[in-house]
ZAMARGU-4260 file (C-alpha; in steps of 0.2 Angstrom, whole numbers, plus 5000, padded with zeros to 4 digits):
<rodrens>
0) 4650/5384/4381 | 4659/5399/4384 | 4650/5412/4375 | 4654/5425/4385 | 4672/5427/4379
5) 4666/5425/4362 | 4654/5439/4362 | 4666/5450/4368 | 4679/5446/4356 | 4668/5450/4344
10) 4660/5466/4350 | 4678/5472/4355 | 4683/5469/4335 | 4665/5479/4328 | 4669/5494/4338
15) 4683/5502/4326 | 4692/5498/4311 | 4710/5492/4316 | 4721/5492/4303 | 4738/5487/4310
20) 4729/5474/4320 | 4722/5467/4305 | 4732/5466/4294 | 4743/5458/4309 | 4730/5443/4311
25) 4730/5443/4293 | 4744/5439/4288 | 4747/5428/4302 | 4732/5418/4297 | 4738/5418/4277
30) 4756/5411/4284 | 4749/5394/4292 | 4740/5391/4277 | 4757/5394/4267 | 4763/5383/4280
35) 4750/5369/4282 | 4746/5368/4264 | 4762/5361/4258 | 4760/5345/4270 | 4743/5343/4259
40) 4749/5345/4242 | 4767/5338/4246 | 4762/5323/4255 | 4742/5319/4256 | 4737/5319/4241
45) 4756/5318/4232 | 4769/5307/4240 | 4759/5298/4253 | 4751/5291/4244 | 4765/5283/4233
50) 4774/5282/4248 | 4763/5269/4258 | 4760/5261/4242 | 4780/5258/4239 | 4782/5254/4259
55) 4770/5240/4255 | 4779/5236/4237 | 4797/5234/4246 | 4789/5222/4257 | 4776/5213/4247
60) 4774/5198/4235 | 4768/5194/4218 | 4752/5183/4215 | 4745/5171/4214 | 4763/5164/4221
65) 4766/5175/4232 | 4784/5168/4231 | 4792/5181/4223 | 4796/5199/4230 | 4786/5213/4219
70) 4801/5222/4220 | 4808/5210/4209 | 4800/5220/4193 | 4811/5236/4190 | 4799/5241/4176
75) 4784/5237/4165 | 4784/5239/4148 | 4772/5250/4139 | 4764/5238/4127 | 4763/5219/4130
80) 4755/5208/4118 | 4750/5197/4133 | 4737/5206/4144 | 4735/5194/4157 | 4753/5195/4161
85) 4753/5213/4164 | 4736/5211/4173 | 4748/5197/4185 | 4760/5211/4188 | 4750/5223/4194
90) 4745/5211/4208 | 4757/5215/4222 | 4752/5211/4238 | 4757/5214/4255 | 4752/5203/4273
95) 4745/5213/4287 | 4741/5202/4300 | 4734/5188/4292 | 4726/5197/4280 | 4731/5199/4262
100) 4732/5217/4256 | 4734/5226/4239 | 4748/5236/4238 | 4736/5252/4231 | 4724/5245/4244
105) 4735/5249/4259 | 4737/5267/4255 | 4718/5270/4255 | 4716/5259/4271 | 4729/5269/4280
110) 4721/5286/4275 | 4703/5280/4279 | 4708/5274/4297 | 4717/5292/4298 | 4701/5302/4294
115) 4689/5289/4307 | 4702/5296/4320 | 4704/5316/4313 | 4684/5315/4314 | 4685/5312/4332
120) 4698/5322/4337 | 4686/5336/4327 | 4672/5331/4335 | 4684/5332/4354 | 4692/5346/4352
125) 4676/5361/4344 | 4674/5368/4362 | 4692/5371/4364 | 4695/5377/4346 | 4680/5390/4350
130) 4686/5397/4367 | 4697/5412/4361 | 4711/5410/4373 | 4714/5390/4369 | 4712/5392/4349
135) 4729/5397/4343 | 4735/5384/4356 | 4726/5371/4347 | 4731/5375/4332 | 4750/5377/4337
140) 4751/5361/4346 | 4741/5349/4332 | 4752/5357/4319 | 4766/5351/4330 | 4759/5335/4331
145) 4756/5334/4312 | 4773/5342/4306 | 4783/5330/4317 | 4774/5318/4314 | 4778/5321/4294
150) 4797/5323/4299 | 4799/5304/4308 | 4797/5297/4288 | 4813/5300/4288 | 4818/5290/4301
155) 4810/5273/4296 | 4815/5264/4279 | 4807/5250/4269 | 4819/5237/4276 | 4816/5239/4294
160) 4804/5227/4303 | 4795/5241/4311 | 4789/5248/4294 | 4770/5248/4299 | 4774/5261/4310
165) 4774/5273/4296 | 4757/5271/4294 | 4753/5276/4313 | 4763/5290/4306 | 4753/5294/4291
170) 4738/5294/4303 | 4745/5306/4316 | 4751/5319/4302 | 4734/5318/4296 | 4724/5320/4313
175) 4738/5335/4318 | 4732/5344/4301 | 4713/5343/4300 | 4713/5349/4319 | 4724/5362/4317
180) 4713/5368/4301 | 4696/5367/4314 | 4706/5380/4324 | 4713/5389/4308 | 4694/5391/4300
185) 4687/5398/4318 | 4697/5414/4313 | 4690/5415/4296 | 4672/5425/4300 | 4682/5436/4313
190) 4695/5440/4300 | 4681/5446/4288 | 4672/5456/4302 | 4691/5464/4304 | 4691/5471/4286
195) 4690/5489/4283 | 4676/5487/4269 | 4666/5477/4282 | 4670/5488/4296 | 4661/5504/4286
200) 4647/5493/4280 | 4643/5491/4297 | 4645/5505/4305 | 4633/5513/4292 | 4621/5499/4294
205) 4621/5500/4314 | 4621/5521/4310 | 4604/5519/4301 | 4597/5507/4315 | 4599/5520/4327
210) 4592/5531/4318 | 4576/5521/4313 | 4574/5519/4332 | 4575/5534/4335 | 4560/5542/4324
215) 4551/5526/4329 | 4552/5527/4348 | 4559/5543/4351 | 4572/5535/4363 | 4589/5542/4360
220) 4596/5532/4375 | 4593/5515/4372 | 4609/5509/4377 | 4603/5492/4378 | 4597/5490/4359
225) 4615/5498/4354 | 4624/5488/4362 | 4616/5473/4356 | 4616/5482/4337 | 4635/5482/4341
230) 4638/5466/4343 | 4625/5458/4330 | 4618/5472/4316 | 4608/5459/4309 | 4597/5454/4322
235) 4585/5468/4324 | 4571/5459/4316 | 4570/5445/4328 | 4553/5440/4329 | 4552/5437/4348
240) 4561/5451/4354 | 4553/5466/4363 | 4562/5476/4357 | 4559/5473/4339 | 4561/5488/4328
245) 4553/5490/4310 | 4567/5491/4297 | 4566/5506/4286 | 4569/5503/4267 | 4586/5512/4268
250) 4590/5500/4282 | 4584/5484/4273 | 4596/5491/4259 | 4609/5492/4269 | 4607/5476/4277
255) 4608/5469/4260 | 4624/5479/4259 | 4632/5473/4273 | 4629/5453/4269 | 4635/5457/4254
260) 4652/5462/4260 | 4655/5453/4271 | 4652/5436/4260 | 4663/5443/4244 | 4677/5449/4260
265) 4673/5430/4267 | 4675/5423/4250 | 4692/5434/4244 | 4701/5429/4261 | 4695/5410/4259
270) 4703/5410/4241 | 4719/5419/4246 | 4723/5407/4256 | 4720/5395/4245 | 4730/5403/4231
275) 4744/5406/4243 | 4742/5387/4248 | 4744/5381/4230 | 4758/5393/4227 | 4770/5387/4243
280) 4765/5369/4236 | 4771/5372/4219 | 4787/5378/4228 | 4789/5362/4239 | 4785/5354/4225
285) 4798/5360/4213 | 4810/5358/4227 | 4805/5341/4231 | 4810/5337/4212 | 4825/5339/4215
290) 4831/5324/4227 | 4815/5314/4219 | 4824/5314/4200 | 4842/5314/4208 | 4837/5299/4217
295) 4827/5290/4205 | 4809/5289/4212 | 4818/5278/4226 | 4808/5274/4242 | 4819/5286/4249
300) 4817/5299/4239 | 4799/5299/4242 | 4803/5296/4264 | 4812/5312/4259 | 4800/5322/4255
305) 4786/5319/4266 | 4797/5322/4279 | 4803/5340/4270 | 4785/5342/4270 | 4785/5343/4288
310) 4800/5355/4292 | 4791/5367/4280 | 4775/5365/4290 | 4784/5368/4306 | 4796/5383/4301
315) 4781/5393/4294 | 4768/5390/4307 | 4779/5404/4317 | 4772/5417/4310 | 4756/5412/4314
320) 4762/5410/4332 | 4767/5426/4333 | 4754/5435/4325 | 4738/5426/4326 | 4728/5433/4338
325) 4729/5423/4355 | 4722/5424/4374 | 4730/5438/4377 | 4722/5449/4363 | 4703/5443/4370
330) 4693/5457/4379 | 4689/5450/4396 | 4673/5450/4399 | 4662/5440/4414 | 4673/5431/4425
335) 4675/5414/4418 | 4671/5395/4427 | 4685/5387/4429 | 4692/5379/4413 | 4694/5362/4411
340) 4700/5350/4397 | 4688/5334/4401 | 4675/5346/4403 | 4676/5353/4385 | 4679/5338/4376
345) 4665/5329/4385 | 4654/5345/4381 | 4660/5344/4364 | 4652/5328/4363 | 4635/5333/4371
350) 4636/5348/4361 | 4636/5338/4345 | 4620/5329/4349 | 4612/5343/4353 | 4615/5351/4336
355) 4609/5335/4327 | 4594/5333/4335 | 4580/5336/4321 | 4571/5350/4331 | 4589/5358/4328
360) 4590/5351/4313 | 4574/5361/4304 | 4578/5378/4314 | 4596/5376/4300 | 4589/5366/4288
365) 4599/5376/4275 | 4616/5378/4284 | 4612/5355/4286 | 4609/5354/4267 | 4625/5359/4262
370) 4633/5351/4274 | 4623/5335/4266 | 4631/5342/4249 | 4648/5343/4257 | 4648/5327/4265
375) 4649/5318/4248 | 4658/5333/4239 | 4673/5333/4250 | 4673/5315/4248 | 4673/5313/4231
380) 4685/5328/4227 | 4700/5319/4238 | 4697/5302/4232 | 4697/5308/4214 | 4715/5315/4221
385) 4721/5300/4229 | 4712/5287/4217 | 4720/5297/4200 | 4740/5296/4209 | 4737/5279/4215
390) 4731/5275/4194 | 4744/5285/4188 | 4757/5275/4198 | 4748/5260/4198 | 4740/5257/4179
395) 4749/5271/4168 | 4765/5266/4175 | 4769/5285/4178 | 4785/5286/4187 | 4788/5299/4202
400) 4795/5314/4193 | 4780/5312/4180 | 4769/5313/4195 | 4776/5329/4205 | 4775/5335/4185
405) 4757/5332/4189 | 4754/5340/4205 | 4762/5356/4198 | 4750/5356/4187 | 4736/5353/4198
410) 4740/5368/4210 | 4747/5379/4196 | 4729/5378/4189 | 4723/5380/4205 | 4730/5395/4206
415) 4723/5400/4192 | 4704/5392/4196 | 4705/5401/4212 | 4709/5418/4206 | 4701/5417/4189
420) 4683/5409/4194 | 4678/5426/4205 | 4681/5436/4190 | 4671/5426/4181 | 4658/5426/4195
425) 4657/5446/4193 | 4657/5445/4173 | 4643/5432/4174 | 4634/5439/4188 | 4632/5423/4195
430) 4629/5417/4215 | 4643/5408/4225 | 4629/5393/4226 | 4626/5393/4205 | 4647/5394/4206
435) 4648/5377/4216 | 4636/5368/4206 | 4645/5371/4189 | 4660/5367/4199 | 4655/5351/4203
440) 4646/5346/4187 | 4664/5350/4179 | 4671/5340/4193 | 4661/5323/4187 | 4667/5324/4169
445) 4684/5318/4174 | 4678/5301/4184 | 4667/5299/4169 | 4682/5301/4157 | 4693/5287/4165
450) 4675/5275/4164 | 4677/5278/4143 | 4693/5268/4146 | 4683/5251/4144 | 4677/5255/4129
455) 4683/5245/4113 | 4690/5259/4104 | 4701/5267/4119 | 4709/5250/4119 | 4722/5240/4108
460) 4709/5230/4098 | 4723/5215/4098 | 4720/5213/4116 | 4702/5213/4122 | 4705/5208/4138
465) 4717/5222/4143 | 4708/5233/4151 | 4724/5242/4159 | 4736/5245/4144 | 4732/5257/4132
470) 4736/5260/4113 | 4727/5272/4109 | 4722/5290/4115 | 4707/5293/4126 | 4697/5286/4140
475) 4712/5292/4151 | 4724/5275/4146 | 4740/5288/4142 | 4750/5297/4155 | 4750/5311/4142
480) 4730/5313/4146 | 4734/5314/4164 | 4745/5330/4162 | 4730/5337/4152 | 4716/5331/4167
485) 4728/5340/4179 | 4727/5356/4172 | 4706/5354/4171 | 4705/5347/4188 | 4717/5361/4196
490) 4706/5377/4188 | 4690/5368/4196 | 4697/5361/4211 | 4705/5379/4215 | 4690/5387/4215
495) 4681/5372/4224 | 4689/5375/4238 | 4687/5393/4243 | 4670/5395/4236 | 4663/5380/4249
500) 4671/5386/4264 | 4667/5405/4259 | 4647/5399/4255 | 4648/5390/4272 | 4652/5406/4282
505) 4636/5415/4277 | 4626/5402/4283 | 4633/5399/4303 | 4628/5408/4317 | 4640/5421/4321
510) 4649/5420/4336 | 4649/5400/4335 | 4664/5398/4322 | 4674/5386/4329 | 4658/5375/4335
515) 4651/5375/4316 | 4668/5375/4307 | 4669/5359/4318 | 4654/5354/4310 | 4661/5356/4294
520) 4676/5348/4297 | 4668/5331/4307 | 4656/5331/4288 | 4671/5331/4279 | 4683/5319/4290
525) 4666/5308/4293 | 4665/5303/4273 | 4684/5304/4269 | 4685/5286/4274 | 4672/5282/4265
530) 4678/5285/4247 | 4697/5278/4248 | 4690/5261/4259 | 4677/5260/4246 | 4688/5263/4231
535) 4703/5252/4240 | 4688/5239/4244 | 4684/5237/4223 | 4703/5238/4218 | 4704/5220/4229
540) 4689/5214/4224 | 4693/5217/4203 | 4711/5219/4203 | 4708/5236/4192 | 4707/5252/4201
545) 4698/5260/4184 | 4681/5251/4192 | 4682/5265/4204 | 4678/5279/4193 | 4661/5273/4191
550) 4658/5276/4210 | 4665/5294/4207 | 4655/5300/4195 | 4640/5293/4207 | 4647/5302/4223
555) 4648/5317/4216 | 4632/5319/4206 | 4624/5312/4221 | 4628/5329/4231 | 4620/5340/4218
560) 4601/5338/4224 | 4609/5344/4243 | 4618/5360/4235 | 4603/5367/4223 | 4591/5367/4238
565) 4599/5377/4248 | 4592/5391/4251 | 4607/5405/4255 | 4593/5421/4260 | 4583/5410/4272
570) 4599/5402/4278 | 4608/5417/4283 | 4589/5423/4290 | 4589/5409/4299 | 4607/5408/4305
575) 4606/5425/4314 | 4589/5421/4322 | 4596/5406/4331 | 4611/5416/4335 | 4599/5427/4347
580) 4588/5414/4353 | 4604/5405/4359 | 4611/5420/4367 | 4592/5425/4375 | 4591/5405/4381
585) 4580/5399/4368 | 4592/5388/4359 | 4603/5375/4367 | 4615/5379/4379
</rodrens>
């Protein structure tokens, strides 16, 4: 690994506070998340979802005949006295090869076959995204990858024998995305150190170091321990060093100070751009209403989009081309080996096992809990996304303008969530971890709500076995109780969001963002496919999609053990420790 270019980025960015270079990287990394954001709530968990789903409709066939077109049904009534008919209709299926596929089904396939593949770009690409001078390329060129991606919808109807290929689209758009957001992440702990607040936090803490050493071993020019205080303030307890220096209570205090800062800075930059993600998707959103209603909901209308999705995508990831920090804003340092492309990627494999190894394993046992919590959090959270549109579409009969209506809803509240839960946080004096849990816990209420749909009294008593229709209010059988979920699940999703990736920050080694945001990102991408397959797996298997919300509510309750265990003191403790053992050759390398 490359660490030399690392350490000197970040010692060059503790020297001084910077405030036009800040505020320039800043902003440059705030604009690809207005830019990248929009291709999420636009397309992956709004219209491609639909999309795939009518691509397989327009070219599918109705059981148990599978004679007659689905497309042959321009609409479903709202009430039907007989159930199994309706249940019938709901049954479109598509061939793939020689398999028979459910319409809903194909969507989730094609989006668990996207995140298998996103998980091993991840896993290829941490190295790179982690050498300073190659991470803005990597981000650059998987956003181009993902944005044209998006833009080739346009260019492949519903009626062409090549249809399938939009599905290879779909994949690529997602691979472009989630390795562009490895690279975008990286920047996150460097952005924070680059805050003003931080910047004097430091520089007082590293002040009352120098002093302690000073009364301690009278040694006013140890160069060595302030160069290493530089780069790492945090380190000066390491238990094998010789040059271990007693902290004094005012340094303790300070160091307090200083972890403090820097995770409320980490967690207000994390949530900005989250909040400024929801609001370009709202915008997108609003603007993809336009051709969506004018056109009907057609498969058009929705190729349209995705597409739109991708120009916006592309034009606002210039900004962060121009302003993101790139390799020519990293300090040179040693003279580095020769770079080489097969090398990193086959380092980044290597690398990987190193860090799973169970020795490794126990030295981060906090920083590995939550990423066991994550692994079934982020899981849960986009399927309940993707599972809800595809029920909406699927079982409410919601047309395409009532479920953009939706997705505003979701990233107005998210908005919302995302700005209001920190306030909240601060009036409740309550941790970023004791945050997550009640974020999840409110999470879990809305799978469990859609499970009351099988009960009697949700249901038109006249039809028993109709376990779709609904006559009544509750138990999510109304498309007016999916507007109302939206606005829930927006306020708790908003939040979710920048309080996991800010709560992961304080619990990495510094100096090994990209490698450990890589982490993060493969724990994510390696359980996505997990919950869509499993979801698309019981819609074939039952023919209702509502089964699914039973596997929900267990995925998500399932990661709250992980998340109450962790302990964040010790992790952080532990995180700068291995930092130093690695630098000193006592870690991997």
């Amino acid at each position: 690994m490359n660490q030399d270019d690392t350490l000197v980025e970040e010692s060059a960015a503790s020297h001084s506070f910077d405030g036009v270079k800040a505020k320039r990287h800043l902003r440059g990394w705030l604009s690809y998340a207005f830019a990248s954001e929009v291709f999420v709530v636009v397309s992956l968990t709004m219209f491609l979802p639909i999309c795939l789903e009518q691509f397989a409709r327009d070219n599918g066939v109705l059981l148990p005949d599978k004679t007659e077109p689905c497309v042959s049904l321009k609409a479903t009534p709202h009430a039907r006295a007989d159930a199994s008919a309706i249940a019938e209709e709901m049954r479109c299926v598509v061939q793939i090869g020689w398999a028979w596929v459910d319409s809903a089904s194909f969507s989730l396939y094609v989006y668990s076959t996207s995140v298998a593949l996103q998980a091993l770009t991840v896993i290829s690409m941490g190295g790179i995204a982690n050498h300073p001078p190659h991470r803005k390329l990597s981000l650059l060129i998987f956003a181009a990858l993902g944005s044209v991606s998006a833009m080739l919808f346009l260019a492949i109807p519903s009626s062409s024998r090549i249809w399938l290929l939009v599905a290879l689209c779909a994949i690529l758009a997602n691979v472009g995305f989630g390795a562009s957001v490895v690279a975008m992440n990286a920047y996150l702990p460097t952005l924070a150190r680059e805050d003003k607040s931080v910047v004097a936090a430091q520089e007082e803490l590293h002040a009352s170091e120098v002093e302690d050493r000073e009364t301690i071993n009278g040694d006013v020019g140890d160069r060595h321990s302030n160069e290493d205080s530089q780069i790492e303030p945090l380190l000066a307890y390491d238990e094998n060093s010789e040059h271990r220096t007693p902290a004094s209570s005012e340094t303790q205090a300070l160091r307090e100070k200083y972890a403090s800062v820097l995770s409320r800075t980490t967690a207000r930059i994390s949530g900005s751009g989250i909040a400024l993600g929801y609001f370009a998707g709202i915008v997108a959103l609003v603007l993809a209403l336009i051709p969506v209603m004018g056109l009907k909901g057609s498969t058009f209308a929705l190729r349209l989009a995705v597409a739109a999705s991708g120009v916006w995508w592309a034009l606002f990831t210039l900004p962060a081309w121009a302003w993101l920090p790139g390799a020519d804003n990293v300090v040179q340092g040693k003279e580095r080996k020769q770079w080489s492309l097969r090398h990193e990627v086959q380092s980044a494999w290597k690398r990987l096992g190193r860090m799973l190894r169970w020795k490794e394993i126990k030295k981060l046992k906090n920083t590995f809990r939550f990423l066991g919590a994550w692994f079934l959090l982020s899981d849960g959270f986009t399927t309940i996304t993707s599972t809800a549109l595809l029920f909406g579409k699927t079982s409410l009969h919601m047309s395409a303008s009532a479920l953009i209506l939706v997705g505003l809803l979701v990233n107005t509240a998210g908005i919302l969530g995302a700005l209001m839960w920190p306030r909240l946080q601060r009036h409740l004096r309550w941790s970023n971890q004791r945050v997550l849990v009640v974020l999840v816990a409110m999470c879990s209420l809305i799978p469990a709500y859609g499970c009351l749909g099988f009960l009697p009294m949700f249901r038109d008593p006249s039809s028993d076995e109709d376990l779709i229709t609904a006559a009544r209010v509750g138990g999510l059988t109304t498309q007016g109780e999916m507007f109302g979920l939206a606005v829930y699940f927006g306020t708790v999703y908003g939040a979710f969001q920048g309080y996991a990736r800010a709560f992961y920050a304080e619990l990495i080694p510094p100096g090994e963002e990209a490698r450990w945001y890589a982490l993060y990102s493969i724990t994510d991408k390696s359980s996505s496919f997990l919950g869509p397959l499993v979801v698309g797996l019981i819609a074939d298997a039952t023919g209702n999609i509502r089964y699914s919300f039973f596997f929900l509510v267990f995925m998500v309750w399932a990661a709250v053990p992980f998340l109450v265990c962790v302990n964040v003191e010790k992790g952080r403790e532990d995180a700068q420790k291995y930092r130093v053992e690695e630098r000193d050759g006592r870690g991997y390398s």
